[in-house]
C-alpha positions as CSV (number, residue, x, y, z in Angstrom):
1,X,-20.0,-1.7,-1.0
2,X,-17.4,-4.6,-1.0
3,X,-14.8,-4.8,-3.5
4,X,-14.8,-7.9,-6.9
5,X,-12.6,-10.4,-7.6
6,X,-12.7,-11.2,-10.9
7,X,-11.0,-14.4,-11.9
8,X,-11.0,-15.3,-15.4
9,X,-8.4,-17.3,-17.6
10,X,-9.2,-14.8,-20.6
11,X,-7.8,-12.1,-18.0
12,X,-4.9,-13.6,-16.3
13,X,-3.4,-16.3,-18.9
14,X,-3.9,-13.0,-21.8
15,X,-3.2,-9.6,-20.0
16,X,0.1,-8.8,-20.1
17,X,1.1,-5.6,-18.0
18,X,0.7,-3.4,-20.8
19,X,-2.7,-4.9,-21.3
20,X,-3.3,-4.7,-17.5
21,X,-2.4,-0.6,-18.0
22,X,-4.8,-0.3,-20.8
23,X,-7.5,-1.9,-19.3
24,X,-6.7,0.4,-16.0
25,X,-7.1,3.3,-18.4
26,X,-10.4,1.9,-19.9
27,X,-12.1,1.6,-16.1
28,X,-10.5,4.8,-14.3
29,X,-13.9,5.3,-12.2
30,X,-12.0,1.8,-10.8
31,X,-9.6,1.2,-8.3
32,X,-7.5,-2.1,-9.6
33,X,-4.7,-4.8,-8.4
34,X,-3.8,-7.8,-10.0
35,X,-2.4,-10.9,-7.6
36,X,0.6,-13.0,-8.7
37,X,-1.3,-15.4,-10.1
38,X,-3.3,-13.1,-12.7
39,X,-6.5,-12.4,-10.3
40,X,-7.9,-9.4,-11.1
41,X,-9.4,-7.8,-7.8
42,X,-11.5,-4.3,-8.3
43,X,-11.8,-2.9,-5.2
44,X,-15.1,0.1,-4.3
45,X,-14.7,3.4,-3.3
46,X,-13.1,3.9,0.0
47,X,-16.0,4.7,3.0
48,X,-15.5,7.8,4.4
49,X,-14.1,7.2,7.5
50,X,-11.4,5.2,5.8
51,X,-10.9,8.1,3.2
52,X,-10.5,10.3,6.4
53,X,-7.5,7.9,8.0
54,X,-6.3,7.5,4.5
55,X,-5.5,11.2,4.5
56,X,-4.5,11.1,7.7
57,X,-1.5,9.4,7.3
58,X,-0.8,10.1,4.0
59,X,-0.9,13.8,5.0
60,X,1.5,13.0,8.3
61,X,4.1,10.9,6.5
62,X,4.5,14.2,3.9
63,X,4.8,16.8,6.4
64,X,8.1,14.5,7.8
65,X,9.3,14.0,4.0
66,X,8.7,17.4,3.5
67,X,10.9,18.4,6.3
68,X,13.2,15.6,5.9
69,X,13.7,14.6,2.2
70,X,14.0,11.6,2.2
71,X,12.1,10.6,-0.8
72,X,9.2,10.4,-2.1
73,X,5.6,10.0,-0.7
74,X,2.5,7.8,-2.5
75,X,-1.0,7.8,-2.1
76,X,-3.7,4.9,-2.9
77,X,-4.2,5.5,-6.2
78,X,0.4,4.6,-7.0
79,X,0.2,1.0,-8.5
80,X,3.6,-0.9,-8.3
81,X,4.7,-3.9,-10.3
82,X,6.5,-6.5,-7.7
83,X,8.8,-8.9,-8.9
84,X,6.3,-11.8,-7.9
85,X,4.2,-10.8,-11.1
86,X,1.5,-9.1,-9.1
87,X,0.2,-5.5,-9.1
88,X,-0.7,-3.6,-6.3
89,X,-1.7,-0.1,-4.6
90,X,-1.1,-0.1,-0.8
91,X,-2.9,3.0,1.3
92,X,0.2,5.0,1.4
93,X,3.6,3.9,0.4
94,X,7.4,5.7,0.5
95,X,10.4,5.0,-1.8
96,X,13.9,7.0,-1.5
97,X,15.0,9.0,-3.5
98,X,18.5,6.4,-4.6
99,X,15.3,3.8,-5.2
100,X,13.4,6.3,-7.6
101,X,15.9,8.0,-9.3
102,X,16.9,4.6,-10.4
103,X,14.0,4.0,-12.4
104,X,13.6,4.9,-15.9
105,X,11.2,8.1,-17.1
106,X,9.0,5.7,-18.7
107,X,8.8,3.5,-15.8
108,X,8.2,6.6,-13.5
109,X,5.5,7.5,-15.4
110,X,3.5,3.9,-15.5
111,X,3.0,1.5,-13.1
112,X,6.3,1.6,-11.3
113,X,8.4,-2.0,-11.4
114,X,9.7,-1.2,-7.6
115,X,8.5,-1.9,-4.0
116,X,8.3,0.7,-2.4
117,X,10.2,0.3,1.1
118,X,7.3,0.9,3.6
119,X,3.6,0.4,3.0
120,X,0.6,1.2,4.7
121,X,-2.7,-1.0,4.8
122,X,-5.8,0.4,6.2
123,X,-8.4,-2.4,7.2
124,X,-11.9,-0.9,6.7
125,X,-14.8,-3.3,7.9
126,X,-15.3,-4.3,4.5
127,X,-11.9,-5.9,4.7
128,X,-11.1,-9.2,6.0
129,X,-7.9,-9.1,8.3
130,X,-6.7,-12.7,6.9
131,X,-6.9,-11.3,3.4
132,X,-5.2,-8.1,4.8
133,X,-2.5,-10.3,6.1
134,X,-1.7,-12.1,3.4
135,X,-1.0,-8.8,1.3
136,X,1.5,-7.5,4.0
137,X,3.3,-10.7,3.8
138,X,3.4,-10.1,0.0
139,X,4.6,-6.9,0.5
140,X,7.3,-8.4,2.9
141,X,8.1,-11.0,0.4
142,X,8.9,-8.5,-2.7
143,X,11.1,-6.4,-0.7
144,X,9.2,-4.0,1.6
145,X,11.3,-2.8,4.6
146,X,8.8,-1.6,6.9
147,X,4.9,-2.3,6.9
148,X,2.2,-1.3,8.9
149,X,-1.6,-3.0,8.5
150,X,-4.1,-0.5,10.9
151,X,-7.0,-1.7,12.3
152,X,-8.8,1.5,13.3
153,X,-11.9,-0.3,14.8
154,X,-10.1,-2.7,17.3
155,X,-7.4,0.1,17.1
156,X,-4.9,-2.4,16.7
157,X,-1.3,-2.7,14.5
158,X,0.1,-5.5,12.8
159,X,3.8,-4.3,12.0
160,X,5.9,-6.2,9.5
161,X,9.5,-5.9,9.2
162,X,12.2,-7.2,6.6
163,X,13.6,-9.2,9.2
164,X,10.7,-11.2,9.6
165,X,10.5,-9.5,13.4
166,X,7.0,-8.7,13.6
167,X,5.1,-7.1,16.3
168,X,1.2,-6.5,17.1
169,X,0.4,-3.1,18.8
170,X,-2.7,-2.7,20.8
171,X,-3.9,1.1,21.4
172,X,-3.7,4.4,20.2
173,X,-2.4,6.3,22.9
174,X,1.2,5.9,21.5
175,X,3.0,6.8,18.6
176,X,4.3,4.6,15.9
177,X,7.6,5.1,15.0
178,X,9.1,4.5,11.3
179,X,12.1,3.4,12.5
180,X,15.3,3.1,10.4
181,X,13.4,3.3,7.1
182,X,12.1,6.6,8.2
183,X,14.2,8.1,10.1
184,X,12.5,10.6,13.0
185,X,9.0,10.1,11.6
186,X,6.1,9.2,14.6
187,X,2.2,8.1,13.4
188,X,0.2,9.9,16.0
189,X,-2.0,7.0,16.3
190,X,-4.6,9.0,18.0
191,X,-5.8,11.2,15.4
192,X,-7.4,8.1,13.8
193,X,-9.7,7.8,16.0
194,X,-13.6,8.2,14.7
């Protein structure tokens, strides 16, 4: 099942972001982001095998932060107000601790008005890699550090830095590395193959 797009003026010229909360609340069987621009996107359930990578890397990037402490880990369900307006939930996400503790309790609590530093985007074939792109140059454009958009299929990875020095990575058979935003951390790319 492919995910909706639901563009309406009612919805984006009249739901403010605690509107945009309660309406979250009111469809939790649904996963939600909100573009710059007020689009409304609802998004199905994850196929397994994307579930499965989802995991994956969600479950190697908190063994290292475990170890490490560095901050704090999220998974796709974290949405995060950017300063472009929009609302989004990348596939897995990390903020330090200095960039969390600096956020109110109420904030903490909500939908977080922060970007986090690195995000992770997993294409599943339902996904189109130009609308993929777009939302890591979003990311990139509200302040992300470090991003990583995986194509499992073609086993390819579109890396997106701060710097604006990007890099395509074809194959599995090496590690990615998290560079200076994480410190020591390695993707074994491998273990998402099918």
């Amino acid at each position: 099942m492919e995910g909706m797009t639901i563009r309406s003026r009612i919805l984006s010229d009249r739901l403010n972001d605690k509107e945009l909360e309660q309406f979250c609340l009111e469809q939790k069987e649904l996963r939600i982001e909100r573009a710059a621009d007020g689009t409304i996107f609802i998004m199905s359930p994850t196929y397994s095998l994307t579930g499965k990578n989802n995991s994956e890397i969600l479950i190697q990037l908190g063994i290292w932060n475990k170890r490490e402490k560095h901050g704090h880990v999220f998974d796709s369900s974290s949405g995060f107000y950017l300063p472009n307006g929009a609302m989004r939930s990348p596939d897995v996400s990390f903020i330090s601790h200095e960039r969390w503790r600096a956020l109110s309790v109420a904030d903490r609590e909500g939908f977080a008005r922060i970007c986090p530093e690195f995000v992770v985007e997993l294409k599943s074939h339902t996904d189109t890699l130009s609308d993929l792109q777009k939302k890591m140059s979003e990311w990139r454009a509200n302040g992300c550090q470090l991003g990583w958009l995986i194509d499992v299929a073609t086993e390819t990875v579109y890396v997106y830095r701060a710097d604006g020095g990007d890099e395509t990575r074809e194959g599995f058979d090496r590690n990615l590395s998290g560079e200076a935003i994480l410190p020591g951390f390695e993707l074994e790319l491998n273990e998402l193959r099918p």
